[in-house]
N, C-alpha and C positions, 0 to 999 in steps of 0.2 A: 634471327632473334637472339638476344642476350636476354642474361637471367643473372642479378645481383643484388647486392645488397640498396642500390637504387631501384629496384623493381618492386619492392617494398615489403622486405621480412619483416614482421611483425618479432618485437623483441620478446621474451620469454614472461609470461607472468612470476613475480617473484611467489605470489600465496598460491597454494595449491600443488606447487608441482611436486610432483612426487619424484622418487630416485631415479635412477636409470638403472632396468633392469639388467642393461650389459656391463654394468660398473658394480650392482651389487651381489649378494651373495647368491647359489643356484639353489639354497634351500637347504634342510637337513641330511646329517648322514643317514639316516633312515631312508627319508626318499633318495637320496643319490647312489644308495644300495641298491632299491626297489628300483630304479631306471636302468642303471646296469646287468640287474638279474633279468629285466624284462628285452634288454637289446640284445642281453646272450640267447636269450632264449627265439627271440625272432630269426640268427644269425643263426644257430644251429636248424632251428623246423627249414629254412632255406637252404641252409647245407644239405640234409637229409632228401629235402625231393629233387634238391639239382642231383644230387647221385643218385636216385630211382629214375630221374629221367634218362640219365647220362647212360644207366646199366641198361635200360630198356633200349635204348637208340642203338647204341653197338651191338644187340646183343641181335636186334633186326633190321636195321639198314650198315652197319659196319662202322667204320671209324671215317674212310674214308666217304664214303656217299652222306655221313652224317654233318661231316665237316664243309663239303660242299653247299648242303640244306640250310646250316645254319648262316653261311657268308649269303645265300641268296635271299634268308629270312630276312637278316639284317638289312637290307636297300630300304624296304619301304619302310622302316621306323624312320629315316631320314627325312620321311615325306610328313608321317603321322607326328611322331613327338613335336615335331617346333610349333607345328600348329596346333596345337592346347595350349603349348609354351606360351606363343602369341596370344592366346584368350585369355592366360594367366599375366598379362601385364601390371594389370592397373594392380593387384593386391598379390603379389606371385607367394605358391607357393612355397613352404622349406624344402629345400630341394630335398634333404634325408628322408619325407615325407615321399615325393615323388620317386623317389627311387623303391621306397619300400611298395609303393604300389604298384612297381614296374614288377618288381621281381614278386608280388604276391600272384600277379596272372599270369608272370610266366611260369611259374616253379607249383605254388600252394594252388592255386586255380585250374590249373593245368593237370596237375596231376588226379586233382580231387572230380574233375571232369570226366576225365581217363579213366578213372576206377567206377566212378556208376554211370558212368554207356556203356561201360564193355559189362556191368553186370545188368543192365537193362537189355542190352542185344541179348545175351546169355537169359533171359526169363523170354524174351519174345520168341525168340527162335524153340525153347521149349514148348510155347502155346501155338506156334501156327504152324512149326514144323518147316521150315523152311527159311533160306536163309535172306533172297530178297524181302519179303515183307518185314523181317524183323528187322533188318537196316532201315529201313523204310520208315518204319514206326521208331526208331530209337533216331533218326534225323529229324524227325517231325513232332514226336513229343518229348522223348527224353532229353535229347543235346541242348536246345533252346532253354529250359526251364534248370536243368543244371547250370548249364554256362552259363547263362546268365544270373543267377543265383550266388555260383561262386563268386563271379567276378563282383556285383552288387554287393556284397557283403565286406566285403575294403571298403567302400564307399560309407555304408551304415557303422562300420565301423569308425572310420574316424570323424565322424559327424556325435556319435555317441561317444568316445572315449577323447576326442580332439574338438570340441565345441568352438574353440577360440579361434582354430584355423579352417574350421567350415562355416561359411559367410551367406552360402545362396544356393542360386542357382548356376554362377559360373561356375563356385568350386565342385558343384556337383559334376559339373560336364569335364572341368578338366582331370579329375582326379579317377571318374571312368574311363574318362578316353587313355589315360593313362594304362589304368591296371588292362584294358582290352586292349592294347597294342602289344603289351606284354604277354597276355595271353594269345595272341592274333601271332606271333613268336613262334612262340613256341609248336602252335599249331601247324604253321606253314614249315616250319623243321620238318615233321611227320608227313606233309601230303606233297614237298619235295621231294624229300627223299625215296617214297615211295612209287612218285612217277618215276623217278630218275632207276630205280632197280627196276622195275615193271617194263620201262619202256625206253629205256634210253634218255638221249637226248631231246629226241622228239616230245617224248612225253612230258618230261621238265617242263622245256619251254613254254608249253600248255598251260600247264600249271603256274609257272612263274608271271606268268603275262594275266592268268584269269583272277591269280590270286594277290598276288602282289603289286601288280599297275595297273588293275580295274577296278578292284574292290579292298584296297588297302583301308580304306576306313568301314568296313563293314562292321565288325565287331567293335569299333567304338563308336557306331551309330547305336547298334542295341544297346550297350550299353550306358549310353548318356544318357537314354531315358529311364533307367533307373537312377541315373545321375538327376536328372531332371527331376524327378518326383520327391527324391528326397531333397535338394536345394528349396525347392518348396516347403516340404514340413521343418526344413531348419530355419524358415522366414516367417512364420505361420505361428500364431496365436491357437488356432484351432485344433483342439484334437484330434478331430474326427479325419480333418484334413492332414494329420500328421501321420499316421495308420494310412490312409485312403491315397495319399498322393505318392510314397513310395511302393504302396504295392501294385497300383495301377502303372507306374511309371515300368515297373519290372512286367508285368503280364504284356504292356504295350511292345515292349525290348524283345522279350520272348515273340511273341505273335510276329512281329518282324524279322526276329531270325527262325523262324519256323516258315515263313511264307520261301524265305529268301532258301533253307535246305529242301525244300518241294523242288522248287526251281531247278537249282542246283543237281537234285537225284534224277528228273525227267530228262536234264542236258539238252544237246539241240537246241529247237528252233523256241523251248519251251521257257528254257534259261534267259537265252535271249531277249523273249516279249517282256516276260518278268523284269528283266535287267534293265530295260528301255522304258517300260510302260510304268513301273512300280518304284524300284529303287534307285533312278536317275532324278523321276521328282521328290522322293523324299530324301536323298541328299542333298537337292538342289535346296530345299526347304528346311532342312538342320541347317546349311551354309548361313541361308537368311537369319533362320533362328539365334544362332551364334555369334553375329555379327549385333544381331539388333541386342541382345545381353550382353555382349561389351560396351558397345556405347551409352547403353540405361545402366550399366556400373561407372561410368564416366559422370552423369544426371546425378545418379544418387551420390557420389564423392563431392560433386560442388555444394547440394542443397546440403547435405549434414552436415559439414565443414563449414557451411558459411554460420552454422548456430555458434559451431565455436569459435567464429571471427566475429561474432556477434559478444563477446567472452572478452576479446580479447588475444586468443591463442594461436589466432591467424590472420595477416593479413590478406584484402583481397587478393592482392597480384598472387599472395601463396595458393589461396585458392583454386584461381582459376589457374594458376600453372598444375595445380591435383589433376584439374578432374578432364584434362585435355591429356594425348597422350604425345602431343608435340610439344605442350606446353614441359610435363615430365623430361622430354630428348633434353630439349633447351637448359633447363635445371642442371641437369646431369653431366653438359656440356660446359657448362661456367662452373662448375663444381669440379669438377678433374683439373681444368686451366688453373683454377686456384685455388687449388689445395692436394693435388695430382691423385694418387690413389685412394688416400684416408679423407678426401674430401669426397671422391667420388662416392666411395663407401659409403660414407654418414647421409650422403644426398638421399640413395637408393634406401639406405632403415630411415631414413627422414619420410619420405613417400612411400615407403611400405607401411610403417605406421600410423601415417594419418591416412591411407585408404581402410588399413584393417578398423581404426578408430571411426571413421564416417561409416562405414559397413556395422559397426558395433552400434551405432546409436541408431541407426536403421532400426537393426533386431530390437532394442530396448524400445525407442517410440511404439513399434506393433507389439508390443510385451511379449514377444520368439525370444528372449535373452534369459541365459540361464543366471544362478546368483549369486556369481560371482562378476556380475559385468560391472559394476559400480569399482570393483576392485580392478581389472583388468582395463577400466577408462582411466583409474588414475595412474597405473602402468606405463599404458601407452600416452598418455600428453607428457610423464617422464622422459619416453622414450623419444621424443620429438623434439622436449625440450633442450635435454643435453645434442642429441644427432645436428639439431639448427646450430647449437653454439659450437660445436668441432669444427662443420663446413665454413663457419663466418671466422 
């Protein structure tokens, strides 16, 4: 398939369009101060607990067993990142965005983890006197309900403070799967490293295989459903269901990773049944889940978009080249041919903003749209408008 100006781009409306927000100004010195003081300040709290992590790792698996932990941590993000990458197609998003929430579960979540189990084992082990049951109890209630808390809170976070770039229920799954890979990191640095001083090589291997190529997406299964719930209240009209669908979606997260450390602490034949009987169907069934939410973000990009080829501001063949994600390849492919990198560019903010725009008038039809979207619709048909006329 080819994709061109015979395919049929609808030409630009002259009334209505508004600037293009990459050609004009980023706003006042006031805020461009206020975004600066707030990325130092992100850049430093991430400084501060990679060095709390860094002094505690050397300080009890060494430099070298620590260095090894982390090159074997590192394999299965290979497996995990691409694939949210891939569910982040149809509206992807800022990668600066992604990264911040990579390093918020490894570094912010990770550590803040760290500090209340180790002071919940430290209260449990004072109540029953002993130190299996207190592990026991701080795998089963405390670990589940922090981590997954920490990590959930990136998520609420930029749903709350990033409204524009939180869309649904994909961005909720990708942007947990995200921040628990990173936390999923950092973790397996510590239960590496620790087989690997305890037991050798033997024991590594153990570990590397249980933790890393069997259940590498554990912790972003728990936490999509917090992802989950909150995608929901960011689509939602309802109050009751805006409260009710992320805390339900985080208790569900938790209770799955509290079944999954029972599992886990019993070992044997008991991990096993668990592993077969419990946790193979319910990643079988996130897979489907995940699949079937990308393709209903593909449904919902053709029906909103066709309002505004209804306008005027699209043609069909633009349409239905959106909301296919061959039809987007295709685009992308005629766009590089002819116009090589700054064509390809403009293709990809061309289709990034008119998925973020059919997602936006989503939220506004179910009245989920905060109030500035009327301001942020005449943005993005700017942003579409000049992106079309670069690539042509």
């Amino acid at each position: 398939m080819t994709w061109g100006q015979e395919q049929g781009y609808a030409g630009p409306p002259v009334a209505g369009a508004g600037p293009d927000p990459e050609d004009s100004g980023r706003g006042s010195g006031r805020a461009a101060v206020r975004r600066w003081l707030l990325g130092g300040l992100v850049v430093v709290g991430f400084a501060v607990a990679a060095v709390v992590l860094a002094v505690y790792y050397n300080a009890t698996l060494g430099v070298v067993t620590t260095l090894l932990a982390v090159l074997l941590a590192a394999i299965p993000l290979g497996i995990v990142i691409p694939s949210f990458l891939w569910l982040d197609r149809f509206e992807a998003e800022p990668n600066r965005y992604l990264v911040v929430a990579f390093l918020w579960g490894a570094l912010v979540a990770a550590l803040a983890a760290g500090v209340f189990n180790t002071g919940a084992n430290i209260a449990f082990r004072a109540a029953t006197g002993a130190d299996e049951p207190a592990m026991l109890a701080t795998a089963i209630f405390s670990a589940p309900l922090v981590e997954e808390a920490s990590k959930g809170l990136l998520v609420l976070l930029v749903w709350r403070l990033r409204r524009r770039e939180f869309d649904g229920i994909i961005d909720g799954i990708v942007y947990a799967g995200v921040v628990a890979a990173g936390f999923a990191f950092t973790e397996n640095i510590q239960y590496l490293g620790m087989a690997y001083a305890d037991g050798g090589d033997q024991a590594l291997t153990g570990t590397f295989i249980a933790r890393c190529l069997f259940t590498p997406f554990a912790h972003p299964m728990f936490t999509a459903m917090t992802g989950i719930g909150i995608g929901i209240a960011a689509s939602t009209r309802s109050r009751t269901l805006k409260v009710l669908a992320p805390v339900g979606g985080y208790l569900l997260g938790a209770a799955l990773h509290a079944l999954w450390n029972l599992a886990a602490f019993s070992g044997g034949n008991g991990l096993l049944a668990v592993y077969l009987v419990v946790e193979v169907p319910i990643f079988l069934g996130f897979v489907v889940l995940v699949v079937w939410a990308r393709r209903r973000e593909g449904r919902l990009i053709g029906r909103y978009l066709s309002q505004y080829a209804d306008a005027g501001w699209f043609s069909r063949g633009e349409v239905q080249m959106l909301s296919t994600m061959s039809g987007r390849r295709a685009a992308r492919a005629w766009a590089r041919g002819a116009g090589g990198r700054r064509g390809l560019s403009s293709m990809r903010r061309f289709q990034d903003a008119a998925s973020e725009l059919a997602l936006l008038r989503a939220r506004m039809q179910h009245s989920a749209a905060d109030q500035q979207a009327l301001q942020t619709e005449r943005e993005l048909l700017g942003s579409i408008t000049a992106a079309r006329q670069r690539f042509l």
